[in-house]
N, C-alpha and C positions, 0 to 999 in steps of 0.2 A: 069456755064458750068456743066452740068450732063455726057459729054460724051469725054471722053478724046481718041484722034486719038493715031498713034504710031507717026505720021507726027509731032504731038504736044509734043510729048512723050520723042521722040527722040531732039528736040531742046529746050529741056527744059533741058538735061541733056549735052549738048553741050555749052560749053563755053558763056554766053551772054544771057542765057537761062533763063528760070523763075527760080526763087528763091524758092519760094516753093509753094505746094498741098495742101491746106487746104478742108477738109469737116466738115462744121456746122451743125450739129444736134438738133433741141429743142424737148428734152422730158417732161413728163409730171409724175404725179402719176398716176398708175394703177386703182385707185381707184376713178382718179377726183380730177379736182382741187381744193375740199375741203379738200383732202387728207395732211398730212403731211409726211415727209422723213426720214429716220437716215442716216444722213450722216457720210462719213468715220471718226471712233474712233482715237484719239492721246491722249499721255500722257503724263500732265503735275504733274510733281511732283507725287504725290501720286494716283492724279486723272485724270479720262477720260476728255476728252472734246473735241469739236469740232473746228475745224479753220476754221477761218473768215478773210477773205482780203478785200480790197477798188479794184475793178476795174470799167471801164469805160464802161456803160452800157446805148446804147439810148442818148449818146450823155451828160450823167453826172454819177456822182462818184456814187457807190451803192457800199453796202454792201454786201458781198457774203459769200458761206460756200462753201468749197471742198468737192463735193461727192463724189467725184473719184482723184486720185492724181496721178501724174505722173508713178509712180512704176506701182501703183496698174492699170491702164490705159493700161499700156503693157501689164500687164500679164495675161487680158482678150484676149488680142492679142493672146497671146504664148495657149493659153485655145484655142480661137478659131483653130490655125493652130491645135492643138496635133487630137481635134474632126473630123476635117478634114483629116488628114493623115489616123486617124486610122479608119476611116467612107471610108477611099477609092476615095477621092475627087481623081479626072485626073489631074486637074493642078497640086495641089500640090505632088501626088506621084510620076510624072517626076522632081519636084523639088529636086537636090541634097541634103542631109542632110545627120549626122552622126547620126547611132542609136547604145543606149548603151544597151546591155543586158545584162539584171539582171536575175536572176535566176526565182523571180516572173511579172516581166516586162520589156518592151521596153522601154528608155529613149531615147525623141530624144535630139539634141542639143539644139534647142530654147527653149526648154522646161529646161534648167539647164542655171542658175546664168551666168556661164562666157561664153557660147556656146561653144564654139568649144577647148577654153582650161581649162575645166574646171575639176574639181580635179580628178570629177570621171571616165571623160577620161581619164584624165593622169594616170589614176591608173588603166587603162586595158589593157589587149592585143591587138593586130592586127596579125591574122595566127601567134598566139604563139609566136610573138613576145612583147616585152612590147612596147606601145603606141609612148610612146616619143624616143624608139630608133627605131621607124621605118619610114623610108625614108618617106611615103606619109604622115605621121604626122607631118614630123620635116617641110616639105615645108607648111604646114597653120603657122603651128609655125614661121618661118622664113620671114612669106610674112612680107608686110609693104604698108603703104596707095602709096606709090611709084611702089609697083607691087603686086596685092592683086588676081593678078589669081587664083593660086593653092585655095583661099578660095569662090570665084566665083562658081568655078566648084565642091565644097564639102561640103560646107556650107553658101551660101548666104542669110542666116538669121542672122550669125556673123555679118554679113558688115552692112546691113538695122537696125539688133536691139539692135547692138551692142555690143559689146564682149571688154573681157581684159588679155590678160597672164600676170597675175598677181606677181606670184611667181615666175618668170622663172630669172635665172641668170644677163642676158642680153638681149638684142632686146624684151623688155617685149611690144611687140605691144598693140596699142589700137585703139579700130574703137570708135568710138559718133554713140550714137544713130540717126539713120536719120530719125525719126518716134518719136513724143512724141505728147501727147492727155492730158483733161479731162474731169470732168464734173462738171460745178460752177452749185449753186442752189441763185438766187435772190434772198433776204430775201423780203419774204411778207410784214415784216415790217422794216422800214427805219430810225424809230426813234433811239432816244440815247439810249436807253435801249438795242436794239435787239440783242448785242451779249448774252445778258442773255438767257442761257437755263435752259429753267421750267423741275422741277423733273417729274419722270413718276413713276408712279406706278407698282407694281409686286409682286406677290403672287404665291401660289402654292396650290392647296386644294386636298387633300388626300383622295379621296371617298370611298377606300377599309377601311381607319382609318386617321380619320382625326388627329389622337394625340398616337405618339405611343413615350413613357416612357420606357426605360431598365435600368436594373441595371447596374453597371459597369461590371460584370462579362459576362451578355449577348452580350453588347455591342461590348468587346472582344473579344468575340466568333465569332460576324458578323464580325468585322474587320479583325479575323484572314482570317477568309475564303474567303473573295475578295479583300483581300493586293495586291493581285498578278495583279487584275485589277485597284490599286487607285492609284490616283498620289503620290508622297513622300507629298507634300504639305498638300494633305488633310490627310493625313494618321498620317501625324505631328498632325493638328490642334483635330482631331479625339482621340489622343493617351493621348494630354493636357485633353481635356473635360473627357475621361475616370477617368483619376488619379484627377480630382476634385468630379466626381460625386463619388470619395469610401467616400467621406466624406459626401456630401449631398445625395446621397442616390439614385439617378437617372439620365438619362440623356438621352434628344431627341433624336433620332435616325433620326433628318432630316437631317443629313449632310449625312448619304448611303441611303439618296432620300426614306424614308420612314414618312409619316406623310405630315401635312400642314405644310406652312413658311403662317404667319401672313400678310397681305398687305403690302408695305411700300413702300416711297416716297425716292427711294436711287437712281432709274435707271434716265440716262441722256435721257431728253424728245428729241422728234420729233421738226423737223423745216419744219414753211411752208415757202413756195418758190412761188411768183408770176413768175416765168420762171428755167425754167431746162435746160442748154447748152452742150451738148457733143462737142468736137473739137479734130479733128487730123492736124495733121500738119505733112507732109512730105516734107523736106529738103533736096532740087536740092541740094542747094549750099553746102551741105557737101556728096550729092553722089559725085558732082563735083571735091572734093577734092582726091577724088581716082582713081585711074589709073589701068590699065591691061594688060598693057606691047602690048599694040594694037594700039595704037597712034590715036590721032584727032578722025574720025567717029567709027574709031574702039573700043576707051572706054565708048565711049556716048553709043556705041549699048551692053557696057557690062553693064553699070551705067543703061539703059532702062530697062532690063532684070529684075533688083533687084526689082524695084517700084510697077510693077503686082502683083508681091507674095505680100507686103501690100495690094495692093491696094481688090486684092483676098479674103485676110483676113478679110477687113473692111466690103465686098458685105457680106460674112458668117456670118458679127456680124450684119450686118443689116437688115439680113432675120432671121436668128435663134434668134436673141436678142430682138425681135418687143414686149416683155414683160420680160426684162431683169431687175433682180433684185437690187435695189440700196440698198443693204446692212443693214442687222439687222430688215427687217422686210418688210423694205420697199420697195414698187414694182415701178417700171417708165416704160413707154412705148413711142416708138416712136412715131412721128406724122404722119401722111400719107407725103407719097413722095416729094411732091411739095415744106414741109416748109426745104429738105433738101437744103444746097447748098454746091456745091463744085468748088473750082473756082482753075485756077494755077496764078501765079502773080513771 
């Protein structure tokens, strides 16, 4: 099903209704499927590395990597809304939303951690009053999945992507996301081995000076004058190699990005992927768990309402994203239209 009615729309979010909206996506590398991927980085221990799960692929077990993980899946979502709001999209700027201004920007809700109670609302005014003591704040604060109105009509990006008053005394409500995706990559190879990832190579070559030597005093000199722009970290490790080089006599100046770094075999290689899967899944059965103080047809029509603005969202990632990045280097592109499906069940 590529075309969902409101006739469909509406009895899906109605007691007895589908369960949930899936749309399947297979991407590809940018570059061809001789291409390889980097997929999304984790940390074990000391070290990077990638994750690899068993799911059930064509009917047997395969080996897979996460390109995209749950988090990270939304918050291309919350990417696409922000592009859209502030691009002037019509649907979504009749969408209610709370926006925070900052001195150098606009924040909106979807766009912050908790939506709608999140710190940095709570720590602003409303017409000079502070946030959380003003009557229109304290009612999102106060809804509950038993009567979720007041955040219907202010914020229904809370409801769909889920939000949590976290800190709050009491009644610390919480919505579930009704919306979660990702993107698994089939390992091209299936063998025992295949979790092994081969090292990749990386260098740096200095064309102005491929080899630039300072004494410690020089060295000092460059560090003092862009402290202000270094991390504490490197400014640490920069401060150790100075107080060694007063003894040897010199020291590389590649750590403030001047000179070559030698080749080396440290960086975590590419995976190739015989398939690329995007998947969303949007979840009737936990709109259906919310209510609007509108009873029978009249929550189903507030529970309809929410699902567009996803659904909104997805059409923007799938026109603007048709060469969307899968991270660290690596490019994917959608497939033309026909390999998408989206079905409701």
């Amino acid at each position: 099903m590529n075309h969902l009615s409101l006739d469909t729309l509406l009895a899906a979010c109605s007691p007895g209704g589908s369960s949930v909206l899936t749309s399947v996506t297979p991407l590809a590398p940018a570059a061809g499927e001789h291409a390889a991927i980097a997929p999304a980085r984790y940390v074990s221990g000391r070290n990077s590395t990638y994750a690899f799960e068993t799911r059930y692929i064509d009917g047997e077990a395969a080996t897979v990597t996460i390109v995209d993980g749950k988090a990270s899946s939304i918050n291309r979502l919350e990417e696409a809304f922000s592009l859209a709001f502030r691009e002037g999209n019509e649907l979504l700027a009749r969408t209610p939303h709370i926006a925070l201004q900052y001195p150098d920007r606009i924040w909106f809700d979807f766009e912050l951690p908790h939506r709608f109670a999140d710190g940095h609302i709570r720590a602003g005014t409303i017409d000079g009053t502070p946030a959380t003591d003003h009557a229109a704040y304290r009612a999102l604060r106060d809804s509950s999945p038993a009567n979720a109105r007041p955040l219907l009509e202010a914020s229904p990006f809370s409801l769909v992507l889920g939000s949590w008053d976290s800190t709050r005394k009491s009644n610390q409500v919480r919505y579930r996301s009704a919306l979660v995706g990702e993107i698994i990559g089939v390992l091209a190879d299936q063998g025992p081995n295949n979790t092994e990832i081969a090292a990749r190579g990386a260098a740096r070559f200095g064309s102005a000076s491929p080899s630039v030597q300072l004494s410690a005093t020089d060295m000092q000199a460059l560090l003092d004058a862009q402290a202000d722009e270094l991390s504490p970290k490197n400014i640490d490790e920069i401060t150790k190699l100075i107080a060694a080089a007063k003894k040897s006599g010199v020291i590389s100046a590649s750590k403030l990005g001047l000179g070559s770094i030698p080749p080396s075999l440290n960086g975590l290689g590419m995976v190739a992927c015989k398939k690329i899967i995007r998947s969303h899944v949007l979840s009737f059965s936990a709109l259906r768990q919310i209510r609007f103080g509108a009873q029978g047809e009249g929550d189903a029509a507030c529970r309809a309402l929410l699902a567009p603005r996803v659904g909104r969202s997805r059409a923007l990632k799938l026109r603007a994203g048709s060469a969307r990045q899968l991270r660290s280097g690596g490019e994917g592109r959608a497939h033309p239209r026909p390999g998408r499906e989206v079905r409701a069940r």
